[in-house]
Backbone as CSV, one residue per row, in Angstrom:
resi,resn,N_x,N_y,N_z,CA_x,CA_y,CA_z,C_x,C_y,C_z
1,UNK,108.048,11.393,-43.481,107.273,10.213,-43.870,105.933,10.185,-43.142
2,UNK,106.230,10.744,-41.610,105.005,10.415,-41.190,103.809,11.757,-41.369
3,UNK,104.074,12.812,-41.870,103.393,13.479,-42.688,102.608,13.458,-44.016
4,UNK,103.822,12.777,-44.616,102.841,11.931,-45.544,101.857,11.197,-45.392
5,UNK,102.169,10.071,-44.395,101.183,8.812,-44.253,99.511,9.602,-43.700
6,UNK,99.937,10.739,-43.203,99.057,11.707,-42.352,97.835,12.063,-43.831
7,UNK,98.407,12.894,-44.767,97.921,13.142,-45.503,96.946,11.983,-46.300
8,UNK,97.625,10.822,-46.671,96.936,10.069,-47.457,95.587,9.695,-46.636
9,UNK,95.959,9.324,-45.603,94.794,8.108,-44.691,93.614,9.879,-44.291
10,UNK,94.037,11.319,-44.369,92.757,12.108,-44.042,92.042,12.116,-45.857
11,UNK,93.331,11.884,-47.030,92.287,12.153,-48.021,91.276,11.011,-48.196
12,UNK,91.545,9.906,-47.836,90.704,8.423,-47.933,89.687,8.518,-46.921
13,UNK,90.173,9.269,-45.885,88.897,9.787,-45.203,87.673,10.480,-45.959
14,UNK,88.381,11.551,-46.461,87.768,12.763,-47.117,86.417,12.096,-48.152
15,UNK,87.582,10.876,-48.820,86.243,10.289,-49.689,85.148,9.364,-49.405
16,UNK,85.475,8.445,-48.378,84.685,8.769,-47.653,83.245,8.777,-47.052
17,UNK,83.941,10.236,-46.526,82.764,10.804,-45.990,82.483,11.612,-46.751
18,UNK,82.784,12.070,-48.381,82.111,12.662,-49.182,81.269,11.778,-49.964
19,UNK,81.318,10.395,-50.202,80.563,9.728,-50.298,79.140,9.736,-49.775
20,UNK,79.290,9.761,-48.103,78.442,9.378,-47.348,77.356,10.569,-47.439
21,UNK,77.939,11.903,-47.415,77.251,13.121,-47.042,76.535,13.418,-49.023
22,UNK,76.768,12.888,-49.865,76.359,12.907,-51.347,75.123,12.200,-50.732
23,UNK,75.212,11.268,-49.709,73.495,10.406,-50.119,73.022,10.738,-49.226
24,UNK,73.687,11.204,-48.236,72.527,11.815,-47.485,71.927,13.002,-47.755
25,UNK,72.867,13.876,-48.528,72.183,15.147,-48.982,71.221,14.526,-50.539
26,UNK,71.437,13.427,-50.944,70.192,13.066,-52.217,69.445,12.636,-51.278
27,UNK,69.179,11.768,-50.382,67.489,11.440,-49.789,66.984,12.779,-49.456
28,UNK,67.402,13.861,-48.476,66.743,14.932,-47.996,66.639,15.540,-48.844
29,UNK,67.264,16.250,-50.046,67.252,17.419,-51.201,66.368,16.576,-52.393
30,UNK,66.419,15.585,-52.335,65.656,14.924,-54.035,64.883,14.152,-53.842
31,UNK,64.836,13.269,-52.159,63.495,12.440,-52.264,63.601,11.580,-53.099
32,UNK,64.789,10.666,-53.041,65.007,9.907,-54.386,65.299,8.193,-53.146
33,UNK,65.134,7.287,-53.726,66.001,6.059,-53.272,67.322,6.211,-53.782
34,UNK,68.481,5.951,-52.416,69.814,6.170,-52.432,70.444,5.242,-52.053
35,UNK,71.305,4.859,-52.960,72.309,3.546,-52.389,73.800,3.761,-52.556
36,UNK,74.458,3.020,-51.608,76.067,3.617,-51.587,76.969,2.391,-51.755
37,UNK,77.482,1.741,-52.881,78.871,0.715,-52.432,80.199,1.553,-52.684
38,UNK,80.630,0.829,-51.728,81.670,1.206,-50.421,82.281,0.759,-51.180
39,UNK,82.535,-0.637,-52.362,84.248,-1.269,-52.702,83.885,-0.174,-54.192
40,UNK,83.042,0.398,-54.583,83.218,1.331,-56.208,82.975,2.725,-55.122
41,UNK,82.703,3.062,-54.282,82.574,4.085,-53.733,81.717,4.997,-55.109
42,UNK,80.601,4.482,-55.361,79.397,5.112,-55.720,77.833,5.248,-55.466
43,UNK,77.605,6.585,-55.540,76.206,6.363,-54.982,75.348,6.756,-56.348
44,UNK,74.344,5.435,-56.251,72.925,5.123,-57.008,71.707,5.762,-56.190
45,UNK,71.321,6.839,-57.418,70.056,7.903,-57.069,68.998,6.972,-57.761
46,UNK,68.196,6.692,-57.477,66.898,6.232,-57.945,65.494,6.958,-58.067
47,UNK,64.493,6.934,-58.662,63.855,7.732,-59.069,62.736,6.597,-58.213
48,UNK,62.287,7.594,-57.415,60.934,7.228,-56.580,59.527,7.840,-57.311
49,UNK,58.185,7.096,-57.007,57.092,7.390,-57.543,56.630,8.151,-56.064
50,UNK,57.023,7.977,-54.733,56.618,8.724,-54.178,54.996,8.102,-52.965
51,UNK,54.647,8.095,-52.372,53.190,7.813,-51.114,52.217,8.403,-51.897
52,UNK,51.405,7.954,-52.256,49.919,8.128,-52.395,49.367,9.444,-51.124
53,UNK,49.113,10.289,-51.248,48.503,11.153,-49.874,47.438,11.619,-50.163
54,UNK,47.136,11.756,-51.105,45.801,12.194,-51.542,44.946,11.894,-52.573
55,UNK,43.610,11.762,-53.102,42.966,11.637,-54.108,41.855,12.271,-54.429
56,UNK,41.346,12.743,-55.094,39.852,13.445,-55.760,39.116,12.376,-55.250
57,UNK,37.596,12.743,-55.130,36.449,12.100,-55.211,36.458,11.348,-55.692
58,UNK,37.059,11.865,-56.992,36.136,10.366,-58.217,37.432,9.426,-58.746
59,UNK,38.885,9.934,-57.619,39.616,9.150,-58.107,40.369,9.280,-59.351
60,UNK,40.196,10.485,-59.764,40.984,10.856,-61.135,42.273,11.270,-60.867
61,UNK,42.241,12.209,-59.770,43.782,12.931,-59.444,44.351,12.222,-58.195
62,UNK,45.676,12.674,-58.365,46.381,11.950,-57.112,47.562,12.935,-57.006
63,UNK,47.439,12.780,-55.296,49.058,13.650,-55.061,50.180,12.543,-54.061
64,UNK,51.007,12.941,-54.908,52.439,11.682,-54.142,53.153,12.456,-53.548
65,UNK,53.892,11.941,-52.505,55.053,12.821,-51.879,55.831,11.546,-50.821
66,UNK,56.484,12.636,-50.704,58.352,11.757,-49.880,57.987,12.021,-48.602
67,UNK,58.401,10.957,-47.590,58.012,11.224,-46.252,59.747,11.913,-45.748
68,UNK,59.655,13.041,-44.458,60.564,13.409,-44.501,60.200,13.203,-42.883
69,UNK,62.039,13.501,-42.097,61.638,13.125,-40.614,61.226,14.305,-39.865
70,UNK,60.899,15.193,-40.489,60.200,16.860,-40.119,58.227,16.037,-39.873
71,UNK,58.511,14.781,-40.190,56.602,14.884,-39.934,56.079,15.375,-40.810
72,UNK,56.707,15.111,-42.113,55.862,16.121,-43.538,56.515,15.128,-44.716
73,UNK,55.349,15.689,-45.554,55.602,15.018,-47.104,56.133,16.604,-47.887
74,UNK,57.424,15.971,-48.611,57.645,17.396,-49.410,57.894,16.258,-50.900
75,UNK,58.453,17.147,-52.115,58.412,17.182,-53.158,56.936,16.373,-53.773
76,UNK,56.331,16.678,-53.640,54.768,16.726,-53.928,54.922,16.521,-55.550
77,UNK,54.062,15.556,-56.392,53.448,15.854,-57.278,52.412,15.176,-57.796
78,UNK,51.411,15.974,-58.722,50.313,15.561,-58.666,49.457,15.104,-60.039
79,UNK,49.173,14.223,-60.596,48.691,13.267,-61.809,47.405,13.535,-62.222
80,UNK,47.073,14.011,-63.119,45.618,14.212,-63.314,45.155,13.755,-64.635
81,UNK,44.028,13.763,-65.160,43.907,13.115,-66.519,44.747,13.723,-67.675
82,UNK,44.829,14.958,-67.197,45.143,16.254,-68.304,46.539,16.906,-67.899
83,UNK,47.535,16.129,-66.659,48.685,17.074,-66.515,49.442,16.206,-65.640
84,UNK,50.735,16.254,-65.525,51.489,15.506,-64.393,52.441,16.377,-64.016
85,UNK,52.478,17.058,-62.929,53.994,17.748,-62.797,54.033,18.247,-61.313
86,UNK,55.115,18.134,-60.692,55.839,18.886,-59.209,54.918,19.959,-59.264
87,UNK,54.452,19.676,-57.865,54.111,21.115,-56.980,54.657,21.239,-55.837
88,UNK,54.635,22.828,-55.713,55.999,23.410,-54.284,54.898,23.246,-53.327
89,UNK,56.236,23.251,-52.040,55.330,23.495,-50.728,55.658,22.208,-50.388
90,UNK,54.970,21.800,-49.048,54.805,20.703,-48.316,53.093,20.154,-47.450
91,UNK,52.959,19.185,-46.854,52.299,18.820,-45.995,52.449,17.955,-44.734
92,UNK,51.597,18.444,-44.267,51.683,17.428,-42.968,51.479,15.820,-43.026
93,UNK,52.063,15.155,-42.292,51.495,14.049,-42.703,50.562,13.090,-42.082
94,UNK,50.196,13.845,-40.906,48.464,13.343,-40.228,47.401,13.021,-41.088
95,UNK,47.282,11.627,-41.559,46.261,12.017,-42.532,45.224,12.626,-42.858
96,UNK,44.410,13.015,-41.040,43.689,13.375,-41.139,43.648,15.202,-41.489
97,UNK,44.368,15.598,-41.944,44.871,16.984,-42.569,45.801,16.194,-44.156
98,UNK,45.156,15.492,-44.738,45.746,15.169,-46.181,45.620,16.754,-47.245
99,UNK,46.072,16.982,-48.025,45.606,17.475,-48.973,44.134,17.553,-49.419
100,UNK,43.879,18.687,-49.625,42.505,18.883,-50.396,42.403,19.412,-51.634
101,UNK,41.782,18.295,-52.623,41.723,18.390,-53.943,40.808,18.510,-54.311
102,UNK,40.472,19.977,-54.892,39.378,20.505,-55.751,38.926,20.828,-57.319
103,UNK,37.893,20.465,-57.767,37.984,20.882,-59.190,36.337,21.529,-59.350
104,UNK,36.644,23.201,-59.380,35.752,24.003,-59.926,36.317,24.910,-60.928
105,UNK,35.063,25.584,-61.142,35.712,27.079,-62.287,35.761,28.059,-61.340
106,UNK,36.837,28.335,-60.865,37.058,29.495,-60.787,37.337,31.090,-60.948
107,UNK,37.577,30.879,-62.049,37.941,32.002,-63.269,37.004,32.251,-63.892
108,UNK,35.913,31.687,-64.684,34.704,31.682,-65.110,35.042,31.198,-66.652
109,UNK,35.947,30.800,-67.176,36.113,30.683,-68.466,35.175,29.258,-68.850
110,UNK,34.657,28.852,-68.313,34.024,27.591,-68.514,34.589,26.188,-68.337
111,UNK,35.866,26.395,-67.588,36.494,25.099,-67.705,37.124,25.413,-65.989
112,UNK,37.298,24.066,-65.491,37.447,23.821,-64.019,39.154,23.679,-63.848
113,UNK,39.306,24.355,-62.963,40.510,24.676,-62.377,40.793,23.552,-61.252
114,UNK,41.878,23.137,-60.741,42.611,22.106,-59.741,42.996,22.972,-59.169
115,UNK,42.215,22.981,-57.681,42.763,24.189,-56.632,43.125,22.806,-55.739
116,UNK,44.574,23.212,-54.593,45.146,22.284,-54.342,44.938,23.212,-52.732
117,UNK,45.037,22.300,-51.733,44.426,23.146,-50.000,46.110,22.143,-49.402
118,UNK,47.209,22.887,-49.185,47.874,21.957,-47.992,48.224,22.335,-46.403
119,UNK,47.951,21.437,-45.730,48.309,21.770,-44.673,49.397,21.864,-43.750
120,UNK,50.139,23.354,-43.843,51.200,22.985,-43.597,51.823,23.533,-41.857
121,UNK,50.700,23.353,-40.996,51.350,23.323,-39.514,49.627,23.121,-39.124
122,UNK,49.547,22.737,-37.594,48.491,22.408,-36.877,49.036,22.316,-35.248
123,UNK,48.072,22.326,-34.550,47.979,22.504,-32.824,47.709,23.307,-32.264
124,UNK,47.680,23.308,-31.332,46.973,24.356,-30.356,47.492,25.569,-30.692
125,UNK,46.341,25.876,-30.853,46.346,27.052,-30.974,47.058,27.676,-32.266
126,UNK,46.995,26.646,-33.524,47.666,26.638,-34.824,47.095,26.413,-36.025
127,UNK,46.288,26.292,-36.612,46.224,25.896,-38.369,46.622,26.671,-39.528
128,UNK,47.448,26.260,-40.062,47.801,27.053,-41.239,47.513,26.393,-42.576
129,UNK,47.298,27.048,-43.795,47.365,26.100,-44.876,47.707,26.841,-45.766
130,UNK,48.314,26.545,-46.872,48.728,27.571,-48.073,47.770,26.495,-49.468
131,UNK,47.485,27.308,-51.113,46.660,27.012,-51.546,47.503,27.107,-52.927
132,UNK,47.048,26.482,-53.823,47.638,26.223,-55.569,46.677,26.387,-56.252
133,UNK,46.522,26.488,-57.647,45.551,26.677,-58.273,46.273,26.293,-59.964
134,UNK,45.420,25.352,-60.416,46.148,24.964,-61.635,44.962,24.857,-62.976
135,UNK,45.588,25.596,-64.193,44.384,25.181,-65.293,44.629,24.055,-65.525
136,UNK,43.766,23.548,-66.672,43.684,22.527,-67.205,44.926,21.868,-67.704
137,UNK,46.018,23.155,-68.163,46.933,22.442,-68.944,47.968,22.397,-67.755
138,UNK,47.465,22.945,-66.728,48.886,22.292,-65.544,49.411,23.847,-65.353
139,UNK,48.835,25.148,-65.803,50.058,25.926,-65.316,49.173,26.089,-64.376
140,UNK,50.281,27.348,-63.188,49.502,27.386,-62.069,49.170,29.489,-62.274
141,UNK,48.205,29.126,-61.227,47.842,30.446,-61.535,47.855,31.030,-60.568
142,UNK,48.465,32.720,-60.395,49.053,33.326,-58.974,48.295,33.328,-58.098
143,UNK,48.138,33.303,-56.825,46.984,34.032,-55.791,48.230,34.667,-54.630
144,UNK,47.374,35.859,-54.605,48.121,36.388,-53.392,47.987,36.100,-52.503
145,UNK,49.147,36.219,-51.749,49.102,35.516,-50.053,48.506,36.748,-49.153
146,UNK,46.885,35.642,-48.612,46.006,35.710,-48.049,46.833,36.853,-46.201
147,UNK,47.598,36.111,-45.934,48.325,36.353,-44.358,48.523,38.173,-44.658
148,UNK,49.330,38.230,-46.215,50.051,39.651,-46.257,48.280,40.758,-46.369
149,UNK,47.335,40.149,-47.328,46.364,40.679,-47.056,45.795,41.555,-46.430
150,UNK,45.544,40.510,-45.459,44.825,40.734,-44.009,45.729,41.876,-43.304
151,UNK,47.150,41.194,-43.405,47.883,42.927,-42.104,47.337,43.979,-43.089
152,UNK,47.637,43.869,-44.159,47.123,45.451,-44.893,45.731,46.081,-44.779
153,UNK,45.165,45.591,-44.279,43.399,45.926,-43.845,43.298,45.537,-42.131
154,UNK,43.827,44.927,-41.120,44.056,44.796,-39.923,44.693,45.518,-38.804
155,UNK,44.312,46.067,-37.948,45.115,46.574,-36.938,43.983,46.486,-35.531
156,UNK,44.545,46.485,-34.676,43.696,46.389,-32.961,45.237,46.751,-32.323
157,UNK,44.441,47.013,-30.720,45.258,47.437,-29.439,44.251,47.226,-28.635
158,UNK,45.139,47.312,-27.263,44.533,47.117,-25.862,44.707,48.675,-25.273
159,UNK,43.581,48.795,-24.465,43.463,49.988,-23.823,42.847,50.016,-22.482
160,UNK,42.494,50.509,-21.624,42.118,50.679,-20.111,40.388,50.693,-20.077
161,UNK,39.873,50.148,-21.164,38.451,50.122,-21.582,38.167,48.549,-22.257
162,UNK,39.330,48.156,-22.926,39.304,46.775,-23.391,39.945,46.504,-24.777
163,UNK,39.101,45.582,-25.608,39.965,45.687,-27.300,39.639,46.472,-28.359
164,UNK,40.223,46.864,-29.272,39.680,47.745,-30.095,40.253,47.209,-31.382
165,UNK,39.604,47.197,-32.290,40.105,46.389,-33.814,39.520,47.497,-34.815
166,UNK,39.962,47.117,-35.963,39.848,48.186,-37.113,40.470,47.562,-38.139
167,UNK,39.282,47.419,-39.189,39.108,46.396,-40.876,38.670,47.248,-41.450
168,UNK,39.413,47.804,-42.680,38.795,48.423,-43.724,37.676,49.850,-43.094
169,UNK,38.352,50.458,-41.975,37.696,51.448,-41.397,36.622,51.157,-40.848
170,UNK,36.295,50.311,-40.829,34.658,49.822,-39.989,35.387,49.366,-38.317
171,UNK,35.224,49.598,-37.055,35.943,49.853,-35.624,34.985,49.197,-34.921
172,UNK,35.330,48.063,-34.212,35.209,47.238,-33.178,35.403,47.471,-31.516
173,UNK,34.551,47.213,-30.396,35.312,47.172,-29.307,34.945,46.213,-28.461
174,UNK,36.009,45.653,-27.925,35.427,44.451,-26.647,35.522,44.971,-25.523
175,UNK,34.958,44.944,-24.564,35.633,45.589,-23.120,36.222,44.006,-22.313
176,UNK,36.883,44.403,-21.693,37.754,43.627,-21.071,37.243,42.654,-20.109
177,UNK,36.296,43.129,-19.330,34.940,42.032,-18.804,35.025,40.854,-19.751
178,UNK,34.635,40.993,-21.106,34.311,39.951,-22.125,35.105,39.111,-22.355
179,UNK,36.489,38.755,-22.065,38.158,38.624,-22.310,38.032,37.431,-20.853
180,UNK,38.342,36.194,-21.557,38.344,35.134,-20.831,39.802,35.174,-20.403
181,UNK,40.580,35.770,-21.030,42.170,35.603,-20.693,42.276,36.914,-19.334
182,UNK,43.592,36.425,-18.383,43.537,37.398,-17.683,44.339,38.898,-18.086
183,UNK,44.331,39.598,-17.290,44.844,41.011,-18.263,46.273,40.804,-18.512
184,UNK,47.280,40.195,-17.234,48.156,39.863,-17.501,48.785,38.948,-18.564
185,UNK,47.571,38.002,-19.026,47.909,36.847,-20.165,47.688,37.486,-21.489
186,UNK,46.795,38.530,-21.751,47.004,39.312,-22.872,48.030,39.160,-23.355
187,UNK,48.315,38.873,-25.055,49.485,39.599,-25.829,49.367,41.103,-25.578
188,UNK,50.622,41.409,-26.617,51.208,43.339,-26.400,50.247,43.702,-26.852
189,UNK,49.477,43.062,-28.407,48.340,43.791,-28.913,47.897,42.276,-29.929
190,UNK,46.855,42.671,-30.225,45.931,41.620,-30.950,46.971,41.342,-32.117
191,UNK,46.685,39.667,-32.893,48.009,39.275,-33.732,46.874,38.205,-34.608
192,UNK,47.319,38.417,-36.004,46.323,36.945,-36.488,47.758,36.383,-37.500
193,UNK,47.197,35.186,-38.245,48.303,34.307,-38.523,48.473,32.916,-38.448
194,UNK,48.364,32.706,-36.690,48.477,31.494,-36.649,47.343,30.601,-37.031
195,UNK,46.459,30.781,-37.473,45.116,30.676,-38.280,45.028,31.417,-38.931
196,UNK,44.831,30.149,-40.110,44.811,30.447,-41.491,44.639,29.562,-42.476
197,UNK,43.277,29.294,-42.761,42.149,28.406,-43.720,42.205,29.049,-45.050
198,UNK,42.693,28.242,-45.892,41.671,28.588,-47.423,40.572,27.794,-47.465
199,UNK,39.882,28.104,-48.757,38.543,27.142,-49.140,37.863,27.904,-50.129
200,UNK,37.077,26.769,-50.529,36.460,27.031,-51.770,34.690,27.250,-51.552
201,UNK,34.259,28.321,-51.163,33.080,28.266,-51.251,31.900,29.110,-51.979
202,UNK,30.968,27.934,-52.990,29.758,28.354,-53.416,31.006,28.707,-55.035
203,UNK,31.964,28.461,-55.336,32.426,28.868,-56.693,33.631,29.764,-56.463
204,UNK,33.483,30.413,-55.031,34.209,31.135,-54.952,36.238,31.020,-54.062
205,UNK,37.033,31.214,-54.071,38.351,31.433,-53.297,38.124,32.318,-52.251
206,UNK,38.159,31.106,-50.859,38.051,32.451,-49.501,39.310,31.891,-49.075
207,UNK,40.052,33.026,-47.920,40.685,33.018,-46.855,40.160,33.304,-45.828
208,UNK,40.460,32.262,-44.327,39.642,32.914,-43.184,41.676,33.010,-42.168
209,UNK,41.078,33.863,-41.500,42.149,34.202,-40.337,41.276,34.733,-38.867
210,UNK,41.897,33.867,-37.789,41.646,34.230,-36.371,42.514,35.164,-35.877
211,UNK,41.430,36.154,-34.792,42.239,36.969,-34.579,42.589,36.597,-32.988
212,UNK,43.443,36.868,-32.674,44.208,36.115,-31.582,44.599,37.205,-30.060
213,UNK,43.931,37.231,-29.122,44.281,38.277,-27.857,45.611,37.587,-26.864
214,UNK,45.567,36.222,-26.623,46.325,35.464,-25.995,46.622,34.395,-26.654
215,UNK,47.423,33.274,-25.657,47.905,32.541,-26.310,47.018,31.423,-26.255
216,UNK,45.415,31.616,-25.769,44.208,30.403,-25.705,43.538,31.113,-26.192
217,UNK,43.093,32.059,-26.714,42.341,32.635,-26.803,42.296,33.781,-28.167
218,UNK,40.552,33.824,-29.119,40.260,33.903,-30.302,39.366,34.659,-29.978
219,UNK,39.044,35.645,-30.682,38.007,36.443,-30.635,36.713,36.476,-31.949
220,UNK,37.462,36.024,-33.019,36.531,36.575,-34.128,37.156,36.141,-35.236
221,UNK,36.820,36.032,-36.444,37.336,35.316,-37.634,37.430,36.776,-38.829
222,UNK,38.567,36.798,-39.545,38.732,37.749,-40.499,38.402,36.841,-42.102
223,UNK,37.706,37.497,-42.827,37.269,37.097,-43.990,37.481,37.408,-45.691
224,UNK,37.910,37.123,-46.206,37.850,37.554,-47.817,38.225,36.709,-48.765
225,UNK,37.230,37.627,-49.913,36.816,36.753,-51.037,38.192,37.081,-52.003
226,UNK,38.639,36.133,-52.953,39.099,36.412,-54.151,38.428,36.552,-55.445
227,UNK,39.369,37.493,-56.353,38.795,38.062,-56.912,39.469,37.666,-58.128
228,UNK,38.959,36.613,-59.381,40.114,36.436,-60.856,40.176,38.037,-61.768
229,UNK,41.347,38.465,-61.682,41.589,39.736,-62.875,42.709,39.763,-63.028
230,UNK,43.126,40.098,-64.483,44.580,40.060,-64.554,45.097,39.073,-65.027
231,UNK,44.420,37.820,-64.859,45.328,36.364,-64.756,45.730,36.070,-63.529
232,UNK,44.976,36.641,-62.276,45.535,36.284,-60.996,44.602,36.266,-59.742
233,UNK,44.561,35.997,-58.917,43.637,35.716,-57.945,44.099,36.789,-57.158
234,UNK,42.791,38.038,-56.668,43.341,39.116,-56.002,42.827,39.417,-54.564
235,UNK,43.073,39.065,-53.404,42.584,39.032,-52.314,41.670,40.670,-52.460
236,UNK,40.438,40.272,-51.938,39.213,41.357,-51.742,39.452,41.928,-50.309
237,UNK,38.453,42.837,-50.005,38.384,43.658,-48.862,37.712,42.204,-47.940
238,UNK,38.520,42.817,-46.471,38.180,41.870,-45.397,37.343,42.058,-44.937
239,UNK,36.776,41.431,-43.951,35.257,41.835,-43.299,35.727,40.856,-41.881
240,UNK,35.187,41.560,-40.327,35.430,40.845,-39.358,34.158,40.552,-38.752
241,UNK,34.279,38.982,-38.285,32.832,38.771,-37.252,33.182,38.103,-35.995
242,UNK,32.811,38.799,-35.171,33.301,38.510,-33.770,32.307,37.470,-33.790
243,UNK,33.108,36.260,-32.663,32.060,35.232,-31.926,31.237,35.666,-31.086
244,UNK,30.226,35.130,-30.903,29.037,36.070,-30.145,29.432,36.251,-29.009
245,UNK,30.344,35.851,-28.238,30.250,35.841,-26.879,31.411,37.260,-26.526
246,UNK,31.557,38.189,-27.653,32.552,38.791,-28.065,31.820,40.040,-28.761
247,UNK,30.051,40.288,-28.569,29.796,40.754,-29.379,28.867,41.763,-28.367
248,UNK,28.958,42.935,-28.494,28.018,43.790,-27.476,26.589,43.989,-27.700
């Protein structure tokens, strides 16, 4: 008997706390308003419109999103005269790193594209952002990731003379005098990444990336243009410019 009684009172458990863990996994997974009664033991998903986080200039577009306790807005989507639909990814939710909403031609077809800028980490010694790009009718259009780029045209080391870098075969050197970090605070070898800007300039899709010796310390900014062919945005050859104080 008392095996029995055992069984019943863990399955009434079971429901529960399968109840409970249904709404907590709908607020975090769907970003929805969630409600639970306990005497029907059902949970009510509600359909949220979502925070205002961003807007165009002129006030035409808007991006909404769910505040999450990561310090970020995720399930993003964004309203425009001409399209309404979910975009991936996340942001921060400092406003002062909101979303950046753009509308040029990028492609050249004569009609302006919704390039979308989010920011998705910041701090010392941190900016990252990843980038969207949408036509008119809302689809989105590929761009390659800027980060994988750059290693494919990037490499440096440290040597008993100082730094040495190398972009697209064109060879750099700092001597170690120049190197505000001490030799011991050096990384193993030069690293970029944790900076990492898109933007839109003069018509065009850039990526910038810092290149990084320590953990305070930047030497020079890596650069490239995109390129529309294909139907896709194709990261161009990089180009590096050391900060002057970095420059022989």
């Amino acid at each position: 008997m008392f095996y029995k009684k055992w069984i019943i009172a863990a399955s009434a458990a079971a429901v529960v706390l399968s109840g409970t863990t249904i709404m907590a996994l709908a607020k975090e997974s769907f970003g929805k308003d969630v409600t639970y009664d306990e005497k029907s033991n059902t949970v009510s998903v509600n359909q949220t419109s979502g925070t205002l986080i961003s807007e165009s200039e002129d006030q035409t577009i808007h991006i909404t999103g769910n505040q999450t306790e990561l310090g970020t807005y995720d399930h993003l989507h964004i309203q425009t005269p001409f399209f309404s639909r979910s975009i991936p990814g996340y942001n921060v939710t400092n406003p002062s790193y909101a979303p950046q909403i753009i509308t040029q031609d990028l492609t050249g077809d004569g009609r302006k594209e919704v390039i979308i800028i989010l920011t998705t980490g910041y701090g010392t010694g941190v900016y990252r952002t990843s980038v969207l790009v949408y036509n008119k009718e809302g689809e989105a259009i590929p761009v390659e990731d800027a980060h994988t780029a750059f290693l494919k045209q990037f490499s440096g080391s440290f040597n008993e003379k100082g730094l040495n870098l190398s972009v697209q075969g064109s060879h750099y050197t700092v001597p170690l005098a120049s190197l505000m970090s001490a030799k011991e605070q050096l990384d193993a070898q030069p690293s970029i990444g944790s900076i990492l800007q898109y933007a839109v300039e003069d018509g065009v899709l850039t990526a910038t990336t810092a290149v990084q010796v320590s953990p305070a310390e930047f030497v020079g900014d890596l650069k490239l243009k995109y390129i529309f062919k294909n139907g896709l945005f194709q990261a161009g050859n990089a180009s590096l410019e050391l900060y002057p104080e970095y420059r022989s």
